[in-house]
The first five atom37 places (N, CA, C, CB, O) and aatype in JSON, in Angstrom:
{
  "aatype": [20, 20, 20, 20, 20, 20, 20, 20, 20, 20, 20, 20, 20, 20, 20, 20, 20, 20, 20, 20, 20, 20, 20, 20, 20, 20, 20, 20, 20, 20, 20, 20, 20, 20, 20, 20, 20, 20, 20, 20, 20, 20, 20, 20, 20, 20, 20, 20, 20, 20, 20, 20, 20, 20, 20, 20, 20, 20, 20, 20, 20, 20, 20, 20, 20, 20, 20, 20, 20],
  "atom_mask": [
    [1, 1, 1, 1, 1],
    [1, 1, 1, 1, 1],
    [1, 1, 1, 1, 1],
    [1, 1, 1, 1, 1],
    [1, 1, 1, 1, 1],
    [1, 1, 1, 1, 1],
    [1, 1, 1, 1, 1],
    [1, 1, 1, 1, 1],
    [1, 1, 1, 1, 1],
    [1, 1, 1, 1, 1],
    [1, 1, 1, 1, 1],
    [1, 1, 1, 1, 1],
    [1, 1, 1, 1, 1],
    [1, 1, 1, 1, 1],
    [1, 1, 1, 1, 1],
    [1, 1, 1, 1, 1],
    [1, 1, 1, 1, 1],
    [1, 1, 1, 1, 1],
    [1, 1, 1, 1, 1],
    [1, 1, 1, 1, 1],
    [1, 1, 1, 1, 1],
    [1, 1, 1, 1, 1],
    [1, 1, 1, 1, 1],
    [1, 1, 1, 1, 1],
    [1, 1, 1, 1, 1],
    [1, 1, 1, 1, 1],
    [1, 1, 1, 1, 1],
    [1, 1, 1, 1, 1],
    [1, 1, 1, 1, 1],
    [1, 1, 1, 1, 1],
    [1, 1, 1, 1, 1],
    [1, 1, 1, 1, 1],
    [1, 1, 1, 1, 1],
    [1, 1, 1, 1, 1],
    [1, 1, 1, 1, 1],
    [1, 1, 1, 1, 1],
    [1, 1, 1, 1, 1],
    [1, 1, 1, 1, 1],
    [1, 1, 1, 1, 1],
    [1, 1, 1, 1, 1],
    [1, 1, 1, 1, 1],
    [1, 1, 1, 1, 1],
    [1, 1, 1, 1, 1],
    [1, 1, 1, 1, 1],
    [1, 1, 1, 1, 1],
    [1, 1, 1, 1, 1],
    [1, 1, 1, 1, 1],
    [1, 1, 1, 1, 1],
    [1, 1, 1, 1, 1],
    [1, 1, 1, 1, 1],
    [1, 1, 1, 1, 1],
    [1, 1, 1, 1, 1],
    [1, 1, 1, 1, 1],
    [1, 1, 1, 1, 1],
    [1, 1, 1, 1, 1],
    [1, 1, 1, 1, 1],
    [1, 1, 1, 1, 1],
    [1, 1, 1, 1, 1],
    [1, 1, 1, 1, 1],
    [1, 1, 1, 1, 1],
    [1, 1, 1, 1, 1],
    [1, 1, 1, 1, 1],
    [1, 1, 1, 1, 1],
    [1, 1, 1, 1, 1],
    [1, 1, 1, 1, 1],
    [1, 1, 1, 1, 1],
    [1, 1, 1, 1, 1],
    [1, 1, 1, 1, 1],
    [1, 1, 1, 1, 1]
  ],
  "atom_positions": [
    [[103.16, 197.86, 130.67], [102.93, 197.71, 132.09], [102.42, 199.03, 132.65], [104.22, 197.26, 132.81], [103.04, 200.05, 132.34]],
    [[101.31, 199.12, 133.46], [100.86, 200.45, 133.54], [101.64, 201.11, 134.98], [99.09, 200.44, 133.58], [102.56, 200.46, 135.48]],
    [[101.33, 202.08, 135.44], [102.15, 202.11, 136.65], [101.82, 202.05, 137.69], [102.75, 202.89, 136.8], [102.5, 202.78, 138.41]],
    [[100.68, 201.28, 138.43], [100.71, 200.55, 139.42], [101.43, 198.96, 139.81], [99.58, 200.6, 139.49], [101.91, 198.55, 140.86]],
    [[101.28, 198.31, 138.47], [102.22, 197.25, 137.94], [103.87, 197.32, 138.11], [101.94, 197.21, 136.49], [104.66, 196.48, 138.54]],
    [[104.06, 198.66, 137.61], [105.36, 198.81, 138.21], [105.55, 199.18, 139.76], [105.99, 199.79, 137.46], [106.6, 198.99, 140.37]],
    [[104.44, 199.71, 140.3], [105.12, 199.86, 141.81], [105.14, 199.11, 142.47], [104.79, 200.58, 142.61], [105.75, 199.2, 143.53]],
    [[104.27, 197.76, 141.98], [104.12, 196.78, 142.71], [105.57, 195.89, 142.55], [102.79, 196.09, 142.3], [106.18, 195.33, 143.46]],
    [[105.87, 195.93, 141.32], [107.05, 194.91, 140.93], [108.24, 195.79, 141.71], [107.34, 194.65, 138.98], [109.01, 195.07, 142.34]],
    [[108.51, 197.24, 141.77], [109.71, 197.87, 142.84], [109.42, 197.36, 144.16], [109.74, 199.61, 142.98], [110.28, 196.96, 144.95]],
    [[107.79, 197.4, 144.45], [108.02, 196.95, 146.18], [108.62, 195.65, 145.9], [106.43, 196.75, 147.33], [109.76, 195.43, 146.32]],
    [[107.93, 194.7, 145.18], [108.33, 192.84, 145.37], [109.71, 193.07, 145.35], [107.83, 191.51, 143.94], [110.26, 192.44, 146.25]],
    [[110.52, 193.8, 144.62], [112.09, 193.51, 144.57], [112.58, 194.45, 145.92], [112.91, 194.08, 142.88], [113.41, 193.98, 146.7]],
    [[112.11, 195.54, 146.07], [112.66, 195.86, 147.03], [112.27, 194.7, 148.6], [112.24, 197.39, 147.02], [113.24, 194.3, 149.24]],
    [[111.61, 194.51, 148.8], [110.96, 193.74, 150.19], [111.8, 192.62, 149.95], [109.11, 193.33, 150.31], [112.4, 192.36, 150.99]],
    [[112.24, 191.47, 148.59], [113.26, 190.66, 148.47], [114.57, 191.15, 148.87], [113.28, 190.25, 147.27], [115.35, 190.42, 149.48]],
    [[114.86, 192.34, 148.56], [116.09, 192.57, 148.8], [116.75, 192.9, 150.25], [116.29, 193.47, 147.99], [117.93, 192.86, 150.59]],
    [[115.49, 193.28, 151.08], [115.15, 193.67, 151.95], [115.53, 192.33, 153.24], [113.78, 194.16, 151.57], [116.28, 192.24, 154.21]],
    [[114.61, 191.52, 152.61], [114.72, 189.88, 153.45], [116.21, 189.55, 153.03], [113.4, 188.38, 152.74], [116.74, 188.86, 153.9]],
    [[116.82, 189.74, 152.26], [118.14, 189.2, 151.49], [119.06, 189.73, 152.62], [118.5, 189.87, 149.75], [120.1, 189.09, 152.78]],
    [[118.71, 191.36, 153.83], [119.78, 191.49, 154.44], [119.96, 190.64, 155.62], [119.91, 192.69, 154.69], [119.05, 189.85, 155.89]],
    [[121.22, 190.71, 156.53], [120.83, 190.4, 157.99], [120.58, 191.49, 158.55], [121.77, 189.72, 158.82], [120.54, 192.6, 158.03]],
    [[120.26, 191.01, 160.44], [119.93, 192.34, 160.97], [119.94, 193.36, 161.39], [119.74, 192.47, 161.24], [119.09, 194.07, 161.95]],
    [[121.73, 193.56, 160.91], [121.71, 195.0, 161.05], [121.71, 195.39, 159.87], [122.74, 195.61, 161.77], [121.68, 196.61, 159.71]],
    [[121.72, 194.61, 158.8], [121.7, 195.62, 157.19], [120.36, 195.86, 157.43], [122.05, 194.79, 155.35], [120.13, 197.06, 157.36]],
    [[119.22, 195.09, 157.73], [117.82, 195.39, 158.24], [117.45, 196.53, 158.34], [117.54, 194.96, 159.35], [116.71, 197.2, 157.62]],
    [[118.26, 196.89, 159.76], [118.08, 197.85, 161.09], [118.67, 199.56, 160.18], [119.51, 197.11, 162.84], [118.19, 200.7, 160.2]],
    [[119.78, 198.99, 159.54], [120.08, 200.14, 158.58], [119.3, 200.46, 157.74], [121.06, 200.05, 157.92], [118.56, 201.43, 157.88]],
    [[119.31, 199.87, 156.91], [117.69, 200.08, 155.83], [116.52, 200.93, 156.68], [116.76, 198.2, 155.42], [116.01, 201.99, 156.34]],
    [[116.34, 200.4, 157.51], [115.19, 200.95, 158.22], [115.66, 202.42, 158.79], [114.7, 199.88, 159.46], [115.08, 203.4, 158.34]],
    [[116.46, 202.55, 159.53], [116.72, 204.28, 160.08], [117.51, 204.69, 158.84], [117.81, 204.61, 161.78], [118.17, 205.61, 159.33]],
    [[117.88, 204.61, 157.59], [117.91, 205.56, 156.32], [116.79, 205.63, 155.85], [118.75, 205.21, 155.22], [116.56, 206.74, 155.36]],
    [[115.53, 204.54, 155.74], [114.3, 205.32, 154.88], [112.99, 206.01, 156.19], [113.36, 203.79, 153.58], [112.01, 206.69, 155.9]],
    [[113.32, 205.65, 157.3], [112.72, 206.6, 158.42], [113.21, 208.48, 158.15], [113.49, 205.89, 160.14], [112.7, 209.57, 157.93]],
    [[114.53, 207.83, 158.36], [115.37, 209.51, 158.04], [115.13, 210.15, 156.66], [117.2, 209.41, 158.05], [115.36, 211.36, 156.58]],
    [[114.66, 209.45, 155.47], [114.19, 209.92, 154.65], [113.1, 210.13, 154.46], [114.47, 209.59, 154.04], [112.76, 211.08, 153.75]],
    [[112.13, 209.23, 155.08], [110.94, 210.06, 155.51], [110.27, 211.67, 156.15], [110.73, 209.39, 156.2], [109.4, 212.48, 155.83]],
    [[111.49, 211.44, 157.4], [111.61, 213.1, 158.1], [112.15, 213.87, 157.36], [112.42, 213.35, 159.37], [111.46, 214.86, 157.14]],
    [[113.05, 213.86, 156.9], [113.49, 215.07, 155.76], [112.57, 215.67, 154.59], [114.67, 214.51, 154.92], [112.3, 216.85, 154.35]],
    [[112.16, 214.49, 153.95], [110.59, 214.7, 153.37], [109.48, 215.64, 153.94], [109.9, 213.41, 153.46], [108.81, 216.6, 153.54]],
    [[109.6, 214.98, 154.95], [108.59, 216.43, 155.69], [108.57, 217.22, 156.43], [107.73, 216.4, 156.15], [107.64, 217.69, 157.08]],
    [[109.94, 217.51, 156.41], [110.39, 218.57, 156.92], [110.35, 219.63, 155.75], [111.71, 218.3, 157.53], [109.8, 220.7, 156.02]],
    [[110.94, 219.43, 154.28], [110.92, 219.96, 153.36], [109.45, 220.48, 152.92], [111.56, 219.18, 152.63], [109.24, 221.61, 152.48]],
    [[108.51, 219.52, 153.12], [107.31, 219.79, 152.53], [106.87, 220.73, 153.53], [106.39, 218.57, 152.24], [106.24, 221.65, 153.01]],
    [[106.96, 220.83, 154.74], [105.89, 221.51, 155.45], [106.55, 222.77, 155.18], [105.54, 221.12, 157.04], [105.84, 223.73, 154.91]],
    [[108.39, 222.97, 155.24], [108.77, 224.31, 154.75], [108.39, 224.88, 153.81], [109.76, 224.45, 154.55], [108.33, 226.11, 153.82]],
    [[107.93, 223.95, 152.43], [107.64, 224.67, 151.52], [105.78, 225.18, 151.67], [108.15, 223.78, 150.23], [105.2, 225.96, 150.91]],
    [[105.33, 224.66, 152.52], [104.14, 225.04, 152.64], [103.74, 226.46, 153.81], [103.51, 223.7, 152.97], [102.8, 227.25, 153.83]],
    [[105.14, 226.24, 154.82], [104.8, 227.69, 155.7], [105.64, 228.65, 154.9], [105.33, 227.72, 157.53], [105.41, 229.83, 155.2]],
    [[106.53, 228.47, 153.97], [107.46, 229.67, 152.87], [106.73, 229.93, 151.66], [109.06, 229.08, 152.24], [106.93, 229.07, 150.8]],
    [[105.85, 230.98, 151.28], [105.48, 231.36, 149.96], [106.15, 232.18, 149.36], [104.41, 231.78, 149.87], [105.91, 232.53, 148.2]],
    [[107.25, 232.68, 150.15], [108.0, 233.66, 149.38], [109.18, 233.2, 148.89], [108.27, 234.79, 150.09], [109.82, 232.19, 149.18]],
    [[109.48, 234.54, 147.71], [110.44, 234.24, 147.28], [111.77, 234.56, 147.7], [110.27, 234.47, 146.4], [112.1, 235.56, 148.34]],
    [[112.73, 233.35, 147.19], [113.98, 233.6, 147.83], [115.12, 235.17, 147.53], [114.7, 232.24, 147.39], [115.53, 235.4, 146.39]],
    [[115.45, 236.0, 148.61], [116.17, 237.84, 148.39], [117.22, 237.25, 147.03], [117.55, 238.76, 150.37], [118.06, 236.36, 146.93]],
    [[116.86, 237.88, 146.45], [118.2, 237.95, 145.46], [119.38, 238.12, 145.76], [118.22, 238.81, 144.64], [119.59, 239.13, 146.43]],
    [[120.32, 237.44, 145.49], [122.04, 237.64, 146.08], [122.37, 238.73, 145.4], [123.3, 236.36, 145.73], [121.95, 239.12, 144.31]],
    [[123.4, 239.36, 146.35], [123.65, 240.93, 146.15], [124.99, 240.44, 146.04], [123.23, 242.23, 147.41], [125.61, 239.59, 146.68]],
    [[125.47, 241.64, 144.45], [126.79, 241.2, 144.3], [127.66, 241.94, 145.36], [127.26, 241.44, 142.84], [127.18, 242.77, 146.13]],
    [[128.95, 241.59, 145.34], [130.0, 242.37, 145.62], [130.05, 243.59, 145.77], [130.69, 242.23, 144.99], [130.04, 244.2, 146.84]],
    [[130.14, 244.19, 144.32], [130.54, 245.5, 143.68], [129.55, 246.02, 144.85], [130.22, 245.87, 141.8], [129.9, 246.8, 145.73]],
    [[128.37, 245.51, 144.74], [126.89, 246.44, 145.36], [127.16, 247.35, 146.83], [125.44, 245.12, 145.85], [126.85, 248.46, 147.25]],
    [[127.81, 246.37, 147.26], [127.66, 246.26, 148.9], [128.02, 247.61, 149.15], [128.69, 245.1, 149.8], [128.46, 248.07, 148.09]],
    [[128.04, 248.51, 150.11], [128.89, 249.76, 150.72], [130.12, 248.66, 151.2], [127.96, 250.86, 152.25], [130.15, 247.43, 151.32]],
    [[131.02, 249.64, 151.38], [132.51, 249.32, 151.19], [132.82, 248.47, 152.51], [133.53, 250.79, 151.05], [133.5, 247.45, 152.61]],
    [[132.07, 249.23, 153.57], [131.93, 248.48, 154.97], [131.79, 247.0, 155.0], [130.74, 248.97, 155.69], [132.52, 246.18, 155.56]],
    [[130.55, 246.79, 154.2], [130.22, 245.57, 154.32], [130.86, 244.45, 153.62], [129.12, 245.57, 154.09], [130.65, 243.24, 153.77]],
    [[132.11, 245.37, 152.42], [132.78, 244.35, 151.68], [133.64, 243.69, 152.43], [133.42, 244.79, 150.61], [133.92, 242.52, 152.16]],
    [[134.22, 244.39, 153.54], [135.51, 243.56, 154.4], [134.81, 242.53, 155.37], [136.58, 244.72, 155.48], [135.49, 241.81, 156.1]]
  ]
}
């Protein structure tokens, strides 16, 4: 099965499963994959305005003594 074949056969089962709810399992379905949508691109656009790399964590020992308390 190549893999457009398969995405087609995840949508058909998902969209069945989909009709299978009532309307608030519906209404739920729908604002969890909206909200997973926004998180999606929220992530992506961060990773596109962040090219840098993440400061290295500074151990303990490192710190001046001040900053250990």
């Amino acid at each position: 099965m190549t893999q457009s074949n398969v995405s087609i056969d995840k949508i058909a089962e998902f969209n069945a499963l989909f009709l299978s709810l009532n309307d608030k399992g519906q209404e739920a379905a729908l604002t969890i994959l909206k909200s997973l949508g926004f998180a999606q691109s929220v992530m992506s656009s961060h990773e596109v305005a962040c090219h840098c790399e993440p400061k290295p964590k500074r151990h303990k020992k490192s710190l001046p003594a001040a900053e250990r308390l």
